[in-house]
C-alpha positions, 0 to 999 in steps of 0.5 A: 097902462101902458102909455107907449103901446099902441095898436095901430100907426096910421100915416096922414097926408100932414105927418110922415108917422102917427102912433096912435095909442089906446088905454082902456076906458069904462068897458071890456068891448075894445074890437068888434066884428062885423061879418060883412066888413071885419073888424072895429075897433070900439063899438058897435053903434060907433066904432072909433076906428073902421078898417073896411067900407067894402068887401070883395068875396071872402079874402078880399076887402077894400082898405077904407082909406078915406074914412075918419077916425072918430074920437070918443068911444071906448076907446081913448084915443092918444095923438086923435082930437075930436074931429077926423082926419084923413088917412093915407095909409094904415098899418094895424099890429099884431098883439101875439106878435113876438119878433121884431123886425130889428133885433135889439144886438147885432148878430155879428160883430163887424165895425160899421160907421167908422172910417177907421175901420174902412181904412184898416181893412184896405191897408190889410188887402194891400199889404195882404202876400199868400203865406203857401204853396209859394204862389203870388195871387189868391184866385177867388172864383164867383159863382152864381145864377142869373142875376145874382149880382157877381159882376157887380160885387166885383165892381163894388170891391174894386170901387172901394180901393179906386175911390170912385164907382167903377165898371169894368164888369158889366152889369145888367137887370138880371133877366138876362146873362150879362157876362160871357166871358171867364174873367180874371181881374186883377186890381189896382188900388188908387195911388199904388204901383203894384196890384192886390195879390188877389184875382177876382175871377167871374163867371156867366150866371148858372142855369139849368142849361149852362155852366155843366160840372165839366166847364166849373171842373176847367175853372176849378183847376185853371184851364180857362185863360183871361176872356176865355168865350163860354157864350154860345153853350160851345162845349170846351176841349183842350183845344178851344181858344184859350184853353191853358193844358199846361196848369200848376196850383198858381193858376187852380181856384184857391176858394169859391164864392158862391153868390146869391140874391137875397130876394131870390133864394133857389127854393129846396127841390127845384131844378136851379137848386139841385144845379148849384148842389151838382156844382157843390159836389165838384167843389167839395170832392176838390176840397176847395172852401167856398163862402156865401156872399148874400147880395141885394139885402137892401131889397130883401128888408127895408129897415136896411135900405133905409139904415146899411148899418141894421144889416146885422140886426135885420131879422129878415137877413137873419132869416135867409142866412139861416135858410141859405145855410139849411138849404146849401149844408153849410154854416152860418159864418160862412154866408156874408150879407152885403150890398153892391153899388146900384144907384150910389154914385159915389163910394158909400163907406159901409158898403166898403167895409161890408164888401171887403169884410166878406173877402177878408174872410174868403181869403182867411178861408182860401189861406186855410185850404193852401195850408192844408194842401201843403200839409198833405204834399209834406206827408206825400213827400215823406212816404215817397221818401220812406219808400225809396229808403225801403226799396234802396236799404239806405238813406240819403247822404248827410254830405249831399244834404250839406252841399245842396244847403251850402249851395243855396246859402251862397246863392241866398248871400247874394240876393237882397233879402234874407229870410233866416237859417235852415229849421230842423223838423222832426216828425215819425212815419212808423219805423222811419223817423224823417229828418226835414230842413226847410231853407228859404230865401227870397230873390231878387223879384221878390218871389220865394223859394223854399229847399226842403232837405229830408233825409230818413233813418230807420227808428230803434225799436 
């Protein structure tokens, strides 16, 4: 027999957890029925253990809290001695139970419980500068229905490079919209002078009556300036207050972050479900990445309230990644489980890593969209150029090439920072080869400037 298995865990008013284990005695009889109370287990004429001293109807039967466990019986009984004890609270185990509420490995590798691994990453987004399109900032936009916790994931990333819990985002108890303004934050760590090249932007809670596909295409493509109102259900035009014409891809949405409540996944088929799915669509069609951020896990599975560093083993969170990824068409590694600072009134170094793990990722995904839409103004540039090369029956002059490199590698010699010598790329559009030299230098604010120089020929055939 098997000394660990047990059948039940009952907790007393003396000790906070009694397994309570039971080996077979001299007969087969180990749980009897009873139609009017349920089941014993034991005996009949003397059940070791009665779960129900009342039923109420034919689902509801009243807990007999208060009634003895007898020793004895068909049931030997280990961690009970001859006599009664009083029982708080019962918990009785399935036996064709399969899963268990902890996973024996974590389902995905992220370093918990080492300072080592917080400071790691808070040096990464410190030293973190986008490496396309020549922009200075990542925009991250957060996206989310009522309550889902955006204002606060904003306060617990921030929080974690302040060293203390900060606010600057208003939070509420999700029954209401809380913010009323687009945000954009940016962030200054504890103990440097300049800010992340990361803005965090917020949003008020989606519904079914706010935030149309119109207002998310404004944020999309950076038309809504720093506390731009969008309380009121105000429709906005090009001459609402703050509202920014003049756009370039700096000002533009470079990834979304989608977040939501673990404890309150929009169900398939619901009108708040099909919103964030018209809202998807206006994403997509502009090809902008977007993540899931999964807040308040903590409330969702109370082995991770108890233990942050079970969130990856959590078969509960497991289940709601797997359902948030069928329900919103979209990977599972693109969803990211955390909790947000709520009662905590110091830093907590897991939730640290968890939060800035999540937006690791998000920029790792934001990076990956910029160079993609790099690549594809390279090959625009490529096919305007073959075009004017068709249209004119000539191609651009190998001495104009010359001067402009000479001209900016007299204005690079004066700036402070050198960032190398031209780099020829070859690439082959039909029956134009096209020649790019790509020159860039660094002024002296330190923002970068690229010359692309391309000049094409007509192939041999």
């Amino acid at each position: 027999n098997d000394q660990k298995a047990f059948l039940f865990r009952a907790k007393d008013h003396l000790s906070d957890d009694l397994k309570i284990s039971a080996t077979q005695s001299d007969s087969d009889l180990h749980i009897w029925d009873d139609p009017d109370l349920g089941p014993f287990f034991g005996s009949s004429d003397r059940p070791t253990l009665r779960l129900f001293c009342k039923v109420y109807g034919a689902k509801c039967a009243k807990v007999y809290s208060g009634g003895p466990f007898e020793g004895g019986s068909l049931l030997e009984l280990t961690g009970v001695e001859d006599g009664e004890i009083q029982v708080a609270d019962i918990e009785v185990f399935d036996a064709s139970q399969r899963s268990l509420p902890i996973l024996e490995r974590p389902w995905r590798e992220v370093i918990l419980n080492q300072s080592s691994t917080l400071a790691e990453s808070i040096n990464y987004f410190v030293n973190y500068r986008p490496e396309f399109c020549q922009i200075d900032f990542i925009n991250v936009l957060l996206l989310g229905p009522i309550g889902s916790g955006k204002s606060s994931v904003f306060n617990t990333f921030e929080s974690t490079f302040k060293g203390h819990i900060t606010s600057r985002a208003r939070t509420g108890d999700g029954s209401a919209v809380t913010t009323r303004q687009f945000r954009r934050y940016m962030m200054q760590p504890q103990r440097s002078k300049e800010a992340l090249n990361l803005r965090i932007c917020d949003t008020p809670g989606v519904s079914v009556n706010n935030i149309s596909s119109t207002d998310l295409v404004y944020m999309l493509d950076g038309h809504l300036s720093d506390r731009f109102n969008l309380s009121g259900g105000n429709l906005i035009t090009n001459r609402s207050p703050g509202f920014n014409s003049d756009t370039s891809i700096r000002d533009e949405m470079h990834c979304i972050a989608l977040v939501l409540d673990a404890t309150k996944i929009p169900a398939k088929d619901t009108p708040l479900h099909s919103k964030i799915l018209e809202l998807k669509e206006q994403i997509d069609a502009r090809d902008i990445p977007i993540r899931v951020i999964l807040t308040k896990t903590d409330l969702a599975c109370k082995h991770v309230e108890s233990h942050l560093s079970y969130i990856y083993r959590s078969c509960t969170v497991t289940d709601i990644v797997e359902s948030v990824s069928t329900s919103f068409s979209l990977p599972r590694n693109y969803i990211y489980p955390l909790k947000c600072y709520e009662h905590e009134i110091k830093p907590v170094q897991n939730i640290g890593i968890l939060a800035l793990s999540a937006f690791r990722q998000i920029l790792y995904a934001a990076e990956s969209g910029l160079e993609d839409r790099e690549s594809l103004q390279s090959v625009d540039q490529a096919q305007k150029l073959r075009s004017s090369s068709n249209l004119s029956g000539g191609s651009l002059q190998g001495s104009s090439i010359s001067s402009q490199l000479a001209h900016m590698a007299g204005r690079n010699r004066s700036a402070s920072d050198h960032t190398g010598s031209p780099t020829p790329v070859f690439r082959r559009c039909n029956s134009v080869v096209v020649q790019t030299q790509v020159y860039q230098h660094s002024d002296s604010s330190g923002h970068r400037h690229s010359l692309d120089l391309t000049r094409t020929e007509h192939a041999s055939k």
